[in-house]
C-alpha positions in Angstrom: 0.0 0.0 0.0 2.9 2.4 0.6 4.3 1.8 -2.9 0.9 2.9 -4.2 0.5 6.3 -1.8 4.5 6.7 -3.4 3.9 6.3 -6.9 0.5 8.3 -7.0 1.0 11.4 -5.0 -0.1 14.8 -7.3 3.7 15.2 -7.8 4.2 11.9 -9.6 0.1 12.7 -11.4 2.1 15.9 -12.8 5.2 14.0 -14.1 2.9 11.3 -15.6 0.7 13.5 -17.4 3.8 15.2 -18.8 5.9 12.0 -20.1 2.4 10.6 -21.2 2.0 13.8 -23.4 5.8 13.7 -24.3 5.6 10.3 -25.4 2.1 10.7 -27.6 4.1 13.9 -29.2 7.1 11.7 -30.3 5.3 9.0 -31.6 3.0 11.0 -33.8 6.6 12.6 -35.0 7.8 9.3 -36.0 5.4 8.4 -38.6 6.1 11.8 -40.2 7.1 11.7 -43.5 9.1 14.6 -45.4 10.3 13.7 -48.7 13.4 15.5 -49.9 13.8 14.8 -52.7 12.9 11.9 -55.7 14.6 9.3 -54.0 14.7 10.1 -50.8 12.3 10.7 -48.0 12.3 10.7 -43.8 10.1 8.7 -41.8 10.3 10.0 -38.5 14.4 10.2 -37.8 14.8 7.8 -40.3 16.7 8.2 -43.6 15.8 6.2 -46.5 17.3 6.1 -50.2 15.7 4.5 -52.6 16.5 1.2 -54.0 17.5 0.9 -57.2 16.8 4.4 -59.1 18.0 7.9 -59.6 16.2 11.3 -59.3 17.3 15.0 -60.6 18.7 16.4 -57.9 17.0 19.3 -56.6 18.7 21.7 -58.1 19.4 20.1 -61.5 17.5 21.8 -64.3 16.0 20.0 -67.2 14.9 21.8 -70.5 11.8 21.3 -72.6 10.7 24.0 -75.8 13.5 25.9 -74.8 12.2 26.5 -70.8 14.7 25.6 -68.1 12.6 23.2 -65.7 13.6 22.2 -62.3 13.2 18.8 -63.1 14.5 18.0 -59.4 11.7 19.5 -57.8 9.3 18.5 -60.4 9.9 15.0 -59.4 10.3 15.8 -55.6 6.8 17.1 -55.9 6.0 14.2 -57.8 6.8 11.7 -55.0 5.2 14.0 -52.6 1.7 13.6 -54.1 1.9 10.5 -54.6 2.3 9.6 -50.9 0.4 12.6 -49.9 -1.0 11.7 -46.1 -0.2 7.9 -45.8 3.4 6.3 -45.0 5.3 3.7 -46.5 6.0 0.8 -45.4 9.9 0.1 -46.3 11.8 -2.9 -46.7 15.4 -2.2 -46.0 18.0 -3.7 -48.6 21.3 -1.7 -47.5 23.0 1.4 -45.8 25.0 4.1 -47.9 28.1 6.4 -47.3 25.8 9.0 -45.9 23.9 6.5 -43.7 20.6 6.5 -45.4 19.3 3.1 -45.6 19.0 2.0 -49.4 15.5 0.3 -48.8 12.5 -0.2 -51.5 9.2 1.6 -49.8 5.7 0.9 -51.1 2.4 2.6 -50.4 -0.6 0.2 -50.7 1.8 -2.8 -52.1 3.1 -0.4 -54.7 6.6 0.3 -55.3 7.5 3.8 -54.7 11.0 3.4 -56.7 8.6 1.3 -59.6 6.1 4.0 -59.7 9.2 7.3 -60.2 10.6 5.7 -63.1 7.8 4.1 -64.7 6.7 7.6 -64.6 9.7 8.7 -66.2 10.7 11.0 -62.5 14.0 8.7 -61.9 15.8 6.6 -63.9 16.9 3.0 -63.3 20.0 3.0 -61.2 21.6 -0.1 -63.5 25.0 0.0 -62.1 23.6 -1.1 -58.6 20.3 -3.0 -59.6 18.5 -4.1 -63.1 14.8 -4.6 -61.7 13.9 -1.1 -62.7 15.1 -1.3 -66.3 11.6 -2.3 -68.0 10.3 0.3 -66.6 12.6 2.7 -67.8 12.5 1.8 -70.8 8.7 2.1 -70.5 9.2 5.7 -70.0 11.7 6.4 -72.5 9.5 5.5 -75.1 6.7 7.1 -73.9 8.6 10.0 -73.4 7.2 10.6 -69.6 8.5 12.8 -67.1 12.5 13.8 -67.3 12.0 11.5 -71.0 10.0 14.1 -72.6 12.8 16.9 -71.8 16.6 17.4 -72.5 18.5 16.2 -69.2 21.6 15.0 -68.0 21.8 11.7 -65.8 21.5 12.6 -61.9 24.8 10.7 -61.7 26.5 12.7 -63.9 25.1 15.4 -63.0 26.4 15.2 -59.3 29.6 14.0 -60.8 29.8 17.6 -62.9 28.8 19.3 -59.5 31.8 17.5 -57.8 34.6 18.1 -61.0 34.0 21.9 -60.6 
């Protein structure tokens, strides 16, 4: 009976209440998601890369009917709407130099890496995976997304960025 007098006093109902409150806070903030770019988004504290493809970068610029278009935002934006409210469920596959883990994320079974390049917003990654290739292709030919503008490759493009 002491225990219970010790443990429930309206000191202890204060510091409850507030770690209760604390811990609803930080678990609503861990199914946040912010993407930040194509390929990557945050869930929570967590980094994730994805799988297999290649976005514009942010800042890279594409061109179409002679209009610079920031192609990295277009497809940032791109990804954003297509998660919208709901967040993915990620399978991890890897870690990378800057500790993102290299995972394929889905939203209602989907394949969030599928879905960018089929709709021509990445490109297949080939040097570290093949199972996007298809639908690059796809794209290509359909001339969807980055396909239906005049763009460098995101790798090269970083790789330019670098060489300056």
């Amino acid at each position: 009976m002491q225990f219970f007098k010790l443990i429930f006093n309206e000191k202890n109902y204060f510091f409850f209440g507030f770690i209760f409150l604390l811990s609803i806070t930080v678990s609503a903030d861990t199914n946040k998601v912010q993407v930040i770019d194509g390929d990557t988004i945050h869930i929570g504290t967590i980094k994730y890369r994805f799988f297999g493809i290649d976005a514009p970068e942010i800042k890279q610029i594409c061109e179409k009917d002679n209009k610079k278009i920031q192609c990295g935002i277009l497809a940032k934006n791109f990804l954003k709407n297509k998660i919208s409210d709901k967040i993915p469920t990620c399978i991890t596959k890897d870690k990378d130099r800057y500790q993102r883990l290299i995972a394929e994320c889905f939203i209602n079974n989907e394949s969030l890496s599928r879905f960018m390049v089929r709709e021509g917003y990445a490109v297949a990654y080939s040097q570290y995976s093949k199972d996007f290739v298809e639908d690059e292709n796809f794209a290509r030919e359909n001339k969807l997304g980055i396909w239906s503008m005049s763009f460098q490759m995101p790798s090269d493009y970083r790789k330019a960025l670098r060489n300056k």
